[in-house]
Backbone and ligand atoms as CSV (ligand in chain L), in Angstrom:
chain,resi,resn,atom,element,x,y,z
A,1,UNK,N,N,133.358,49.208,67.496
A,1,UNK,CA,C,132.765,50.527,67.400
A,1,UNK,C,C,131.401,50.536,68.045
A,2,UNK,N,N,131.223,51.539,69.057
A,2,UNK,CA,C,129.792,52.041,69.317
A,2,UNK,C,C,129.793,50.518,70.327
A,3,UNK,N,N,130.909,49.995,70.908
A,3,UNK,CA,C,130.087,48.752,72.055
A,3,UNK,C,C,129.231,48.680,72.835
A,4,UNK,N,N,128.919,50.298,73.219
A,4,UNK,CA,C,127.942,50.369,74.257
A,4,UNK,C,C,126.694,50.076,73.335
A,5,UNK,N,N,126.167,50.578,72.142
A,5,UNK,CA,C,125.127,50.345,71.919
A,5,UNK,C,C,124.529,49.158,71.641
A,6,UNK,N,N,125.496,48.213,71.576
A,6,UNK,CA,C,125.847,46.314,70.806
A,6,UNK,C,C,125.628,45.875,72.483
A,7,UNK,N,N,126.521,46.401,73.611
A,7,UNK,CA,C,125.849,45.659,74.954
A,7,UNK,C,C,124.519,45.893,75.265
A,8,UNK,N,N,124.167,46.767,74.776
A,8,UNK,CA,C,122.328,47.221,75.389
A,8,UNK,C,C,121.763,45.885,74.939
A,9,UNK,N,N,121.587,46.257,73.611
A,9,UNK,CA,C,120.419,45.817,72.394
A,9,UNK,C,C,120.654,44.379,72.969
A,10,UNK,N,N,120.980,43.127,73.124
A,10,UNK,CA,C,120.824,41.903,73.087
A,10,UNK,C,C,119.823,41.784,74.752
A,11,UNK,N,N,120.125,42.515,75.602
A,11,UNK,CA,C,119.237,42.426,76.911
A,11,UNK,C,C,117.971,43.226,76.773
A,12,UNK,N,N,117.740,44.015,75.733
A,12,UNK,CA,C,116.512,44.692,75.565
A,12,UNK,C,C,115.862,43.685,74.793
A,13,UNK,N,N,116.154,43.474,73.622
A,13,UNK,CA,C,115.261,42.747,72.764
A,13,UNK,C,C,114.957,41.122,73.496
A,14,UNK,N,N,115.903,40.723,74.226
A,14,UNK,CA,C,115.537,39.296,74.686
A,14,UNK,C,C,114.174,38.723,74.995
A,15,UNK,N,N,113.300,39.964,76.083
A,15,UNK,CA,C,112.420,40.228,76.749
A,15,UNK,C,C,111.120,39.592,76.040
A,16,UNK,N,N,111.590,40.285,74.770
A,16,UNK,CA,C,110.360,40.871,74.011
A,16,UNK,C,C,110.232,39.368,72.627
A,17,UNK,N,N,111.306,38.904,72.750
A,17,UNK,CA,C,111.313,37.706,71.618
A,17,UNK,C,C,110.292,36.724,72.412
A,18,UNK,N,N,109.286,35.702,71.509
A,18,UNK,CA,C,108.423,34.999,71.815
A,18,UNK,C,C,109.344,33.856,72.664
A,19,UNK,N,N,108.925,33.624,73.751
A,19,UNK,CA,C,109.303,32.183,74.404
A,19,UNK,C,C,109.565,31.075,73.839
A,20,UNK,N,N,110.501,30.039,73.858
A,20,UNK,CA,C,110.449,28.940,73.573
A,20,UNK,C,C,109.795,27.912,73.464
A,21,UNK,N,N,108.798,27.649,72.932
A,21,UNK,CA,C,108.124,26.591,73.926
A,21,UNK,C,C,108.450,25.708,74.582
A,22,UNK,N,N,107.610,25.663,75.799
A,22,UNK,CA,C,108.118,24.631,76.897
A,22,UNK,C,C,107.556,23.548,76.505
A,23,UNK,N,N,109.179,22.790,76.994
A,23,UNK,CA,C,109.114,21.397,76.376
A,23,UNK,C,C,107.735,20.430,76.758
A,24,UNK,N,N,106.886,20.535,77.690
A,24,UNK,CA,C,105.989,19.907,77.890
A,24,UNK,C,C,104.524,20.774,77.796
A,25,UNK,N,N,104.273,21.840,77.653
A,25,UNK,CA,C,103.755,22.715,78.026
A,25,UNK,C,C,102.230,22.285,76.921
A,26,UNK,N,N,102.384,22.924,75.918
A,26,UNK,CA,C,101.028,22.313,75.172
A,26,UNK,C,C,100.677,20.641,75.368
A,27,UNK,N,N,101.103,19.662,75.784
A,27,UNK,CA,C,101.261,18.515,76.182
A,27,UNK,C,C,99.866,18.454,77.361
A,28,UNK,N,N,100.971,18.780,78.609
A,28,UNK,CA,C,100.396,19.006,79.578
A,28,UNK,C,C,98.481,20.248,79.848
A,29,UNK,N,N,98.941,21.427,78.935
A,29,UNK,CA,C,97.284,21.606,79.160
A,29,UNK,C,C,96.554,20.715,77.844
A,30,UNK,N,N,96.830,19.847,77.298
A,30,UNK,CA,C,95.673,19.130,76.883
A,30,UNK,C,C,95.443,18.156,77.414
A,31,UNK,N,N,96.564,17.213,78.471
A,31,UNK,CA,C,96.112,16.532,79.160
A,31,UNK,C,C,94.975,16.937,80.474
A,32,UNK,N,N,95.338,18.080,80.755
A,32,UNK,CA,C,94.194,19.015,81.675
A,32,UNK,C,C,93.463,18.963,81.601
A,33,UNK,N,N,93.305,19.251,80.126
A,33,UNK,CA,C,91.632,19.481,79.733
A,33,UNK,C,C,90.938,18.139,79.320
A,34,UNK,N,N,91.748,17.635,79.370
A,34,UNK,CA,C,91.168,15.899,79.129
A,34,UNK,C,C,90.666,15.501,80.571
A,35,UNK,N,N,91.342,15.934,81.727
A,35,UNK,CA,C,91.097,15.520,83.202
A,35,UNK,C,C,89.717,16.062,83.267
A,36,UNK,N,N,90.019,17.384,82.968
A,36,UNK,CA,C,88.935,18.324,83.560
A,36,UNK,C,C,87.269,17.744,82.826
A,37,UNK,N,N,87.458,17.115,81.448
A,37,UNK,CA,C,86.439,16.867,81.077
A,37,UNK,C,C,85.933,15.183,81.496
A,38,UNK,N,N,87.227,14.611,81.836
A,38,UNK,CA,C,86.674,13.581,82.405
A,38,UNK,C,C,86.175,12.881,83.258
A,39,UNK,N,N,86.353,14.353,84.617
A,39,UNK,CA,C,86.103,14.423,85.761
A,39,UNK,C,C,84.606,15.107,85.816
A,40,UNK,N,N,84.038,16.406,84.917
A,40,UNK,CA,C,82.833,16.423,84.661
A,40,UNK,C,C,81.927,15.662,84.326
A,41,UNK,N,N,82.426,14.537,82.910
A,41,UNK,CA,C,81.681,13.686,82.825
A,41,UNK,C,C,81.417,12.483,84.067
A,42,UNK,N,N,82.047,12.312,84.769
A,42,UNK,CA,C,82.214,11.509,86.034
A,42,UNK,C,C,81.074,12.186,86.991
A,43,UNK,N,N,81.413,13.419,87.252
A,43,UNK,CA,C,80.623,14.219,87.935
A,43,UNK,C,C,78.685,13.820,87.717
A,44,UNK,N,N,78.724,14.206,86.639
A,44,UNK,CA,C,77.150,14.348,85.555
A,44,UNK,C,C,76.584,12.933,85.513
A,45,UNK,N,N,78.014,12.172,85.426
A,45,UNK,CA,C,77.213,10.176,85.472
A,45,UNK,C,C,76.905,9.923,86.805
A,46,UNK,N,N,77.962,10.453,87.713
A,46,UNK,CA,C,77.399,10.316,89.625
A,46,UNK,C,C,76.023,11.019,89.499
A,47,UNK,N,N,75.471,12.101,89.214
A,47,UNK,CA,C,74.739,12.330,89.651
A,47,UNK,C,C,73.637,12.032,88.832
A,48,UNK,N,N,73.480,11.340,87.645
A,48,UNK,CA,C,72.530,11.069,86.448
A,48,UNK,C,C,72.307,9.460,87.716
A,49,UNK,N,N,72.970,8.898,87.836
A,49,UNK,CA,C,73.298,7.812,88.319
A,49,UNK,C,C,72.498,7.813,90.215
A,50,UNK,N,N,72.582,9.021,90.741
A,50,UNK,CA,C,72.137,9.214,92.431
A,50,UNK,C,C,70.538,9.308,91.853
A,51,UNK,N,N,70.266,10.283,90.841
A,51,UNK,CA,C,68.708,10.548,90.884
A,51,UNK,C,C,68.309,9.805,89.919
A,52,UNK,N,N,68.362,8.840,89.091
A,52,UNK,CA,C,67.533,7.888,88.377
A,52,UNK,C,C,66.929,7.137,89.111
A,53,UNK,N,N,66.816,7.097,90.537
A,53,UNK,CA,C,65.936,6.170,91.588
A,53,UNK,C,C,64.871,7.382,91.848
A,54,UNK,N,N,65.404,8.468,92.036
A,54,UNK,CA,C,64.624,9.597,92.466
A,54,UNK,C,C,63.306,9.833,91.527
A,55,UNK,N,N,64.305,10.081,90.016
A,55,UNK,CA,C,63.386,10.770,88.799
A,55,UNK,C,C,62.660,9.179,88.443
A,56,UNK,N,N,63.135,8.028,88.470
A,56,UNK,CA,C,62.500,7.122,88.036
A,56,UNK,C,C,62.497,5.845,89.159
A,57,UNK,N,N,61.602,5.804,90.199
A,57,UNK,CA,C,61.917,4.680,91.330
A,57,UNK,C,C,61.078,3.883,90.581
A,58,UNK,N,N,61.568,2.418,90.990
A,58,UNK,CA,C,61.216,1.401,90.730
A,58,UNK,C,C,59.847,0.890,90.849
A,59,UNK,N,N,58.822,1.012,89.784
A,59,UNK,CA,C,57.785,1.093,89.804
A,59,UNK,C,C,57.265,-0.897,89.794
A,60,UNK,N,N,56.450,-1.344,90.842
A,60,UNK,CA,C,56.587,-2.554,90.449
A,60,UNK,C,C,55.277,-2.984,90.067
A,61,UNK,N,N,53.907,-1.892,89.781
A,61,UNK,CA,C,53.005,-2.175,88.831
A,61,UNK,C,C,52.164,-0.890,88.326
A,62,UNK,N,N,51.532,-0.465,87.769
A,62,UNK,CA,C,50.940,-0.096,87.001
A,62,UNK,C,C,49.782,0.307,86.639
A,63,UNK,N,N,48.611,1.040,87.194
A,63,UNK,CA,C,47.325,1.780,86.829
A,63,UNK,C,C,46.831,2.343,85.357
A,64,UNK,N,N,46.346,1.748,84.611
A,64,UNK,CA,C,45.966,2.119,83.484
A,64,UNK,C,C,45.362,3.496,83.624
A,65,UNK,N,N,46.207,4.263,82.618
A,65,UNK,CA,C,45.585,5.709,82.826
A,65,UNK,C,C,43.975,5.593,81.835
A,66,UNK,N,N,43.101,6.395,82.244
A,66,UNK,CA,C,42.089,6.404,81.807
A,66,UNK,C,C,41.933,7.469,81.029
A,67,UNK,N,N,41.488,7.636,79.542
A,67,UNK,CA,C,41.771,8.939,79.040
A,67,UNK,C,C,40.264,9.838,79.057
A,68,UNK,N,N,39.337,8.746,79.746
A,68,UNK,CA,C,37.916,9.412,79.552
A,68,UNK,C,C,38.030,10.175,80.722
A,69,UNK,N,N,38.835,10.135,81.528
A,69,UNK,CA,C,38.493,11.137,82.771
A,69,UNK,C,C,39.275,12.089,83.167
A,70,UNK,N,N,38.946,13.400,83.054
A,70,UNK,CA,C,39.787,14.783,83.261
A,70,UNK,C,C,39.503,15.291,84.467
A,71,UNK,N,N,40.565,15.387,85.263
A,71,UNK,CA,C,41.148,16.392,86.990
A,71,UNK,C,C,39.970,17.662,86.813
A,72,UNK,N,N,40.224,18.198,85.788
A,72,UNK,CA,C,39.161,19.581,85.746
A,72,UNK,C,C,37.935,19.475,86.073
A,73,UNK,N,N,37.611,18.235,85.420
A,73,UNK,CA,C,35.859,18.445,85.739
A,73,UNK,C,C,35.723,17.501,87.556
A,74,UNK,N,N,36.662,17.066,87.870
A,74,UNK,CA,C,36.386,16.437,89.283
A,74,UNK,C,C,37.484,15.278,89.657
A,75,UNK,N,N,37.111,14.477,90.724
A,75,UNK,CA,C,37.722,13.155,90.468
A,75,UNK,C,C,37.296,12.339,89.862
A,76,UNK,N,N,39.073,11.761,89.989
A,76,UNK,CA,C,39.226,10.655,88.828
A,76,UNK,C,C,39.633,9.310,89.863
A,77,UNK,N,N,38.855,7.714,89.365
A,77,UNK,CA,C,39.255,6.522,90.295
A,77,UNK,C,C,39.497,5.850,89.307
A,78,UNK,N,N,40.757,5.197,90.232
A,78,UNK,CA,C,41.125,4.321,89.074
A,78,UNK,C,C,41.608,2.905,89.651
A,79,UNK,N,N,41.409,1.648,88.920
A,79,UNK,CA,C,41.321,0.458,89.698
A,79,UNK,C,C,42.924,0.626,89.869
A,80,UNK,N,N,43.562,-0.353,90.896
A,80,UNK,CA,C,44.924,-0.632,91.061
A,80,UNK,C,C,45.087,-2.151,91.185
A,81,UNK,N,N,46.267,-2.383,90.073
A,81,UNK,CA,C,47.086,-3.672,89.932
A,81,UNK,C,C,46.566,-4.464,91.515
A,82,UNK,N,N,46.094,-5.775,91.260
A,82,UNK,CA,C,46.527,-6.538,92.747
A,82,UNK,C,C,45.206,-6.036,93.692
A,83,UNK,N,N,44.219,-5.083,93.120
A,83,UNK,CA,C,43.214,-5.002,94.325
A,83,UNK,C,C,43.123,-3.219,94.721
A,84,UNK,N,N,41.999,-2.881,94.797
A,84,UNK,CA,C,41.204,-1.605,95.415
A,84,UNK,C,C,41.526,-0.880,94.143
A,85,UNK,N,N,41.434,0.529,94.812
A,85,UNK,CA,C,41.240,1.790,94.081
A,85,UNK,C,C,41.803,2.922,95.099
A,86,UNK,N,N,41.940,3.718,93.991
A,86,UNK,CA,C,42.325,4.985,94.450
A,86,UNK,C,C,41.504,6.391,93.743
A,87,UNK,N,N,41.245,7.173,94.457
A,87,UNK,CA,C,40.330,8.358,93.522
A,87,UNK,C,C,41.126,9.224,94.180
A,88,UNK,N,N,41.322,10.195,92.997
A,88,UNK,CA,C,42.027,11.217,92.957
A,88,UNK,C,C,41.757,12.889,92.832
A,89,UNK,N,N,42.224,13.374,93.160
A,89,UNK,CA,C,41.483,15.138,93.177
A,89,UNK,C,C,42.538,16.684,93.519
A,90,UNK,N,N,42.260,17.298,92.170
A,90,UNK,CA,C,42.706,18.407,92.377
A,90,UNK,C,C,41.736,19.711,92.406
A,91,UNK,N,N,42.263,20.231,93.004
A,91,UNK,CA,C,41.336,21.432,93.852
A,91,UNK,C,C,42.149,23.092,93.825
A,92,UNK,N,N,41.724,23.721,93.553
A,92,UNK,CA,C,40.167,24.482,92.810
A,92,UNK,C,C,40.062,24.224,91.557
A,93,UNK,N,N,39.361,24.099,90.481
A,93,UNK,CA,C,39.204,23.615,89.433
A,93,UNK,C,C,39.100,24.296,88.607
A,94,UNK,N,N,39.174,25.591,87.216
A,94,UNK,CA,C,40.207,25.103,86.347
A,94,UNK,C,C,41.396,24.746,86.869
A,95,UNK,N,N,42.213,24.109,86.922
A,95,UNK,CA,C,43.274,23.820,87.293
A,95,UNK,C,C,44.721,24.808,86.687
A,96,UNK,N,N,45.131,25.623,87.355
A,96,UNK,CA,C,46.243,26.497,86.600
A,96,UNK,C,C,47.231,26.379,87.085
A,97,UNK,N,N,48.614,27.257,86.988
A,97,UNK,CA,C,49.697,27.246,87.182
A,97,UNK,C,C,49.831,28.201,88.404
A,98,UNK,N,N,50.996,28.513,88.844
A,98,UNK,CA,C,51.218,29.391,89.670
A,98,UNK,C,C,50.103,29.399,90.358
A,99,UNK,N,N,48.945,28.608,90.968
A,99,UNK,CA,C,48.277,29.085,92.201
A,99,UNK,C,C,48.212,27.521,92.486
A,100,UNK,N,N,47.972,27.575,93.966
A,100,UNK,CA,C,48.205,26.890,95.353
A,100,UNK,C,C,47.311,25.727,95.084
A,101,UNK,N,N,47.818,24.584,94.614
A,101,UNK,CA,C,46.777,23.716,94.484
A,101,UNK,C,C,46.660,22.709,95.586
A,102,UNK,N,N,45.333,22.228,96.014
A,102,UNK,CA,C,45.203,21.239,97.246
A,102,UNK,C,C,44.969,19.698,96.239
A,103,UNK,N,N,45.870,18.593,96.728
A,103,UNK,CA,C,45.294,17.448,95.636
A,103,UNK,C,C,45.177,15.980,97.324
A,104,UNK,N,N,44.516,15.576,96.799
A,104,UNK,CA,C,43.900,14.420,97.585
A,104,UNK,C,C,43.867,13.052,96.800
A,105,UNK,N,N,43.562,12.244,97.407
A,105,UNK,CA,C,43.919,10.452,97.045
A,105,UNK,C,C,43.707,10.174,98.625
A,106,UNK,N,N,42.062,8.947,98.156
A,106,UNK,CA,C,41.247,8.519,98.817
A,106,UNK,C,C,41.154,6.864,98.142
A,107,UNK,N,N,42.056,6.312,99.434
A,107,UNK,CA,C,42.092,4.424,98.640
A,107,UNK,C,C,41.000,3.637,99.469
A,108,UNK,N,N,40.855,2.815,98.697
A,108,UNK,CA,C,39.677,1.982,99.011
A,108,UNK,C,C,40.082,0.667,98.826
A,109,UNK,N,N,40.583,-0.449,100.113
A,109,UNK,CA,C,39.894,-2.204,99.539
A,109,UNK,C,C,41.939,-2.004,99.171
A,110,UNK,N,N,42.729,-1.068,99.852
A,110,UNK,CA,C,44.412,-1.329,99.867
A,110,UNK,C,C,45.027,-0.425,100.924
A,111,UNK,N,N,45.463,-1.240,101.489
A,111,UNK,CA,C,46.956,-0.901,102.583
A,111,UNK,C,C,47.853,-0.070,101.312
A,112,UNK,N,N,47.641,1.158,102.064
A,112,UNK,CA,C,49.092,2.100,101.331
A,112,UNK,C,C,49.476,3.285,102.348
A,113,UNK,N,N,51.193,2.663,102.293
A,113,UNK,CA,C,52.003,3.267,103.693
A,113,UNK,C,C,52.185,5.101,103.116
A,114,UNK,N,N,52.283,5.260,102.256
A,114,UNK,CA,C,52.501,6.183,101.951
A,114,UNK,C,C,52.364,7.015,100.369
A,115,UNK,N,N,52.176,8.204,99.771
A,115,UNK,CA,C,51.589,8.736,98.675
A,115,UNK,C,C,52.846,9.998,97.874
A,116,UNK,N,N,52.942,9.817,97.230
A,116,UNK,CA,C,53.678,11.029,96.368
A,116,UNK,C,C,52.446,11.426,95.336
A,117,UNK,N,N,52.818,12.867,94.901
A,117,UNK,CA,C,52.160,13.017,93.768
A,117,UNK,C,C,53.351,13.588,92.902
A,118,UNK,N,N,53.446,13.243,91.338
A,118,UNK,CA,C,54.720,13.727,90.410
A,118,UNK,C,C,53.640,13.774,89.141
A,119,UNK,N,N,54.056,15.162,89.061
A,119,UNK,CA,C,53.116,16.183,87.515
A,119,UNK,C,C,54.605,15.977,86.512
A,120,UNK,N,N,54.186,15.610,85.759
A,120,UNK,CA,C,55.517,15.727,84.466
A,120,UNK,C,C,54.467,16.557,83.050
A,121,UNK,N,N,55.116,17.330,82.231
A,121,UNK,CA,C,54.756,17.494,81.251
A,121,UNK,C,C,54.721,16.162,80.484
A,122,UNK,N,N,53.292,16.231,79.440
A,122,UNK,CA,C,52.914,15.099,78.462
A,122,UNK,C,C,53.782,15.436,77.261
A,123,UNK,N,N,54.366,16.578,76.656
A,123,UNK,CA,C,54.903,16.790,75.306
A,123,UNK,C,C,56.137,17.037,75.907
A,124,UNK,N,N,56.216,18.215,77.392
A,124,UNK,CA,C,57.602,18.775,77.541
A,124,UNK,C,C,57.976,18.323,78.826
A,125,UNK,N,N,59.496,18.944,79.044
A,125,UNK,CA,C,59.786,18.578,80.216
A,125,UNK,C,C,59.810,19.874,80.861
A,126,UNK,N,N,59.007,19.936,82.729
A,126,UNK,CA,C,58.294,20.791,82.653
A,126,UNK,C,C,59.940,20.874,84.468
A,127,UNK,N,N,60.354,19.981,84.326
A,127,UNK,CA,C,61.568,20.029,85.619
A,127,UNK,C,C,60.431,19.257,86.664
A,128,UNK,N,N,60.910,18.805,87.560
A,128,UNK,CA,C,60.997,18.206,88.735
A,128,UNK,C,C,59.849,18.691,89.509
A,129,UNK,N,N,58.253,17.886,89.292
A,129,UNK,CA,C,57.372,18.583,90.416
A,129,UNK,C,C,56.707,17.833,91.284
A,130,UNK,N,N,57.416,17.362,92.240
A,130,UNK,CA,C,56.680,16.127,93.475
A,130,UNK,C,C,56.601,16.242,94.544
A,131,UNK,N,N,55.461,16.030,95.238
A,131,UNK,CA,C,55.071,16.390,96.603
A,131,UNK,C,C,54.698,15.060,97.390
A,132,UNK,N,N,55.162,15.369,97.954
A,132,UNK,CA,C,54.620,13.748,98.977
A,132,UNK,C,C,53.146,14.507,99.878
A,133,UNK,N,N,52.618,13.515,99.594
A,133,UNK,CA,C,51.074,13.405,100.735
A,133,UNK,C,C,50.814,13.090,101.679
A,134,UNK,N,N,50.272,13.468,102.875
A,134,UNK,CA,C,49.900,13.080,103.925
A,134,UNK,C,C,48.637,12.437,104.383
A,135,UNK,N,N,49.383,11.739,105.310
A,135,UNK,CA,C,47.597,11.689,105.987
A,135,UNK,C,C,47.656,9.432,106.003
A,136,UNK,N,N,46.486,9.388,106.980
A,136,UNK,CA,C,46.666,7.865,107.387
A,136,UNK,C,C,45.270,7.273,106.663
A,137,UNK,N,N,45.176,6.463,107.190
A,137,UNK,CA,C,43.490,5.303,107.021
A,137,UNK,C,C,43.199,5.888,105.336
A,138,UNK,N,N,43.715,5.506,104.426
A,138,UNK,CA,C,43.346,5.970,103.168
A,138,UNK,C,C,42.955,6.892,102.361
A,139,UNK,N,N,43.272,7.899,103.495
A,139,UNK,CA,C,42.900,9.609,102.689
A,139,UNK,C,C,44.488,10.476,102.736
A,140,UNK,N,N,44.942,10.605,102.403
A,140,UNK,CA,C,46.176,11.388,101.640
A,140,UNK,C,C,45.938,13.112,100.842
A,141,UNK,N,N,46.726,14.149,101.600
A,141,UNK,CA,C,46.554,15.326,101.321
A,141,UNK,C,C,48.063,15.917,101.235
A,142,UNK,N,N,47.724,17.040,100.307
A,142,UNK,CA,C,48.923,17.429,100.245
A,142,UNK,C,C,48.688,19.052,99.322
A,143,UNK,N,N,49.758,19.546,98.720
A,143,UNK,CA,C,49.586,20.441,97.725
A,143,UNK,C,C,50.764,21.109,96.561
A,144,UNK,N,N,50.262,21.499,95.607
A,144,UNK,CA,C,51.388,22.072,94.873
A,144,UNK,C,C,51.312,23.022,94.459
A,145,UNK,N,N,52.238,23.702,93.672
A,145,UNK,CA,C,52.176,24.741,92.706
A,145,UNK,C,C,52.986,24.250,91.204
A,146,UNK,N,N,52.133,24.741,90.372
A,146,UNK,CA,C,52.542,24.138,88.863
A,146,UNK,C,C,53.584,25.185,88.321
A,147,UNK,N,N,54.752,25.122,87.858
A,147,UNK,CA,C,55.211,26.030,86.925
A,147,UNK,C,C,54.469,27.096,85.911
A,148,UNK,N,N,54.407,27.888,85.281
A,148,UNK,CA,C,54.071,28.265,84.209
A,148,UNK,C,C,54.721,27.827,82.920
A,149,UNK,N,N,53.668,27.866,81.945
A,149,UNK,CA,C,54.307,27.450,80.714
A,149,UNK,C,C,54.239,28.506,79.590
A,150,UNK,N,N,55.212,28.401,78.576
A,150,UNK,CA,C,55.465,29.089,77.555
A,150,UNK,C,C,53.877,28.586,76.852
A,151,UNK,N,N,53.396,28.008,77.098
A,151,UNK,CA,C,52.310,27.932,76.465
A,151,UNK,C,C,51.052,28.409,77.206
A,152,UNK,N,N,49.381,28.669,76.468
A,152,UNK,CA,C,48.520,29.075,77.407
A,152,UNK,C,C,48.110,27.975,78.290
A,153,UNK,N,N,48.174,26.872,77.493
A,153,UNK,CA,C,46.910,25.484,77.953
A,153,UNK,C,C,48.243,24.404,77.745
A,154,UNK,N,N,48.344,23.882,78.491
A,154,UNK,CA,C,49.245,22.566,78.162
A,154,UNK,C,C,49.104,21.329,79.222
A,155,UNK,N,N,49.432,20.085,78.624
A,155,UNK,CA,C,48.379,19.014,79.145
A,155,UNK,C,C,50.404,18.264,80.170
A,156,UNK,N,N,49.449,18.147,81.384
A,156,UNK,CA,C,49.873,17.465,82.121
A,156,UNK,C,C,49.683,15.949,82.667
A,157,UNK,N,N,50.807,15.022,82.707
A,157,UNK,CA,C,50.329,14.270,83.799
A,157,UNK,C,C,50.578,14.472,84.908
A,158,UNK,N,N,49.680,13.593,86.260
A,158,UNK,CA,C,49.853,14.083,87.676
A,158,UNK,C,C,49.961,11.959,87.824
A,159,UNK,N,N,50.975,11.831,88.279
A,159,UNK,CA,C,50.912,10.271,88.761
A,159,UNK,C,C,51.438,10.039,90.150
A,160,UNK,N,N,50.279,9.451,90.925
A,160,UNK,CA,C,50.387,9.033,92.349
A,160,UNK,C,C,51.362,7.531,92.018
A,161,UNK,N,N,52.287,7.850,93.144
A,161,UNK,CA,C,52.640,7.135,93.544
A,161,UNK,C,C,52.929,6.196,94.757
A,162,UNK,N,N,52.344,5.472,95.156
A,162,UNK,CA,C,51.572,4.884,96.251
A,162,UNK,C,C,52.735,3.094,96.511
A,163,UNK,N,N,53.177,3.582,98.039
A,163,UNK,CA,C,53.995,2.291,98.453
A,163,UNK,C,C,52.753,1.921,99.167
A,164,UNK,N,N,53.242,0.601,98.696
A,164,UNK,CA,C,52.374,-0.874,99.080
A,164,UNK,C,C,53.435,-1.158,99.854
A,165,UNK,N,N,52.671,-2.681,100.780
A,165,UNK,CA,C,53.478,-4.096,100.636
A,165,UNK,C,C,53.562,-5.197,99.314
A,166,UNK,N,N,53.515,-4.329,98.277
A,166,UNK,CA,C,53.938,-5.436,97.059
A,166,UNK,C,C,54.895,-4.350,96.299
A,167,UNK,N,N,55.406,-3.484,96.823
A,167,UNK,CA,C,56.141,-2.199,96.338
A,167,UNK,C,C,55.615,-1.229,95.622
A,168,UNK,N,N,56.061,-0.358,94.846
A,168,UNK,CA,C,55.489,0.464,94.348
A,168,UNK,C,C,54.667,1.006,93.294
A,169,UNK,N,N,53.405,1.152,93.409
A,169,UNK,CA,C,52.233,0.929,92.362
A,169,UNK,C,C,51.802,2.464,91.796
A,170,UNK,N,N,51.988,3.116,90.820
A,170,UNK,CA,C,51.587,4.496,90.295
A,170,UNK,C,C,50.772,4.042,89.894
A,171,UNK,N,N,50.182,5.541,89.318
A,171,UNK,CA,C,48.710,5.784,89.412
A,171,UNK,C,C,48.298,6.916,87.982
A,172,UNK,N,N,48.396,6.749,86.855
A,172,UNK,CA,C,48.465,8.409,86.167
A,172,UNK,C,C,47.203,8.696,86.029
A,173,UNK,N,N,47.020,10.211,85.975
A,173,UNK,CA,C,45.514,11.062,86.110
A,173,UNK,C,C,46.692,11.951,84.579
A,174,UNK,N,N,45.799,12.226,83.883
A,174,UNK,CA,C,45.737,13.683,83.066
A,174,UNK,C,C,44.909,14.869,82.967
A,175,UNK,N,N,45.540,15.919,83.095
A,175,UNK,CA,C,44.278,17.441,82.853
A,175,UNK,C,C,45.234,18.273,82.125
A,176,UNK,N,N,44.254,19.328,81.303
A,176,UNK,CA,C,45.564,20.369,81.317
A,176,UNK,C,C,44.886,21.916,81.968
A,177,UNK,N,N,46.087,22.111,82.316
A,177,UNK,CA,C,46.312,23.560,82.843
A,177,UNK,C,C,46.781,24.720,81.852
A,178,UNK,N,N,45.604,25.632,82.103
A,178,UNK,CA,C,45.809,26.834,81.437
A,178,UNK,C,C,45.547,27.698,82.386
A,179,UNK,N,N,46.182,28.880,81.824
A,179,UNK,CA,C,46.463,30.019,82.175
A,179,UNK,C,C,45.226,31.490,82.358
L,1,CU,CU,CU,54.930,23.542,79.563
């Protein structure tokens, strides 16, 4: 009785019934997402792994930072591991953020092929701020611009980093910059 309405109904409703699950199907996207995260983490270690020479090169001595002497009020010299000095200078003086700063490093009594300067926040991390310096016969110039900070006044270091022929010898200066 009524066959036509008994042939419809089994091809209508089929459609609409939930799928079977496929036999591999939840399987397979968790193995995915296992790839996908293990290929990020791969990703993040390559590149934690390319710039740890960058963010941290191999420093092979050491300048005692001096805490009696602040960038603001002028330069700062400071003896270096193995022989001479280096005096250091940032320019215009308060020293702030967002404007054009000129910084200098003037060595004395050491062969140095070449100069970086790298500002890191002392409490925070303030991101990535390094400039390489120019210039020959022991005077080195260069310049930066500081981030702004969520704060008014916040204390920076600025550390030269200076290749020798005994490798690489930093240098830390502290000031802080306000706003
Ligand atoms: Cu800050």
């Amino acid at each position: 009785m009524l066959p036509w309405l008994f042939r419809n109904t089994p091809a209508e409703i089929r459609p609409h019934e939930p799928l079977p699950p496929h036999p591999g199907g939840p399987m397979n996207s968790k193995h995915l997402w296992s790839a996908v995260a293990l290929l990020a983490a791969a990703t993040i270690g390559t590149a934690a792994w390319k710039a740890w020479p960058l963010l941290h090169p191999p420093v092979a001595a050491s300048a005692p930072l001096d805490p009696g002497c602040n960038l603001n009020h002028g330069p700062c010299t400071s003896s270096l591991p193995g022989g001479g000095r280096v005096t250091f200078a940032i320019a215009p003086t308060p020293i702030q953020p967002m404007r054009q700063l000129t910084l200098s490093a003037v060595l004395e009594g050491r062969a140095v092929e070449a100069v970086e300067a790298d500002f890191q926040g002392v409490e925070m991390n303030m991101g990535f701020n390094r400039t390489a310096l120019q210039g020959t016969a022991g005077r080195f110039e260069g310049g930066i611009l500081l981030p702004v900070c969520v704060l008014d006044a916040m204390e920076w270091e600025a550390r030269l980093l200076m290749r020798t022929a005994d490798g690489l010898i930093d240098a830390p200066f502290r000031f802080v910059a306000s706003r």
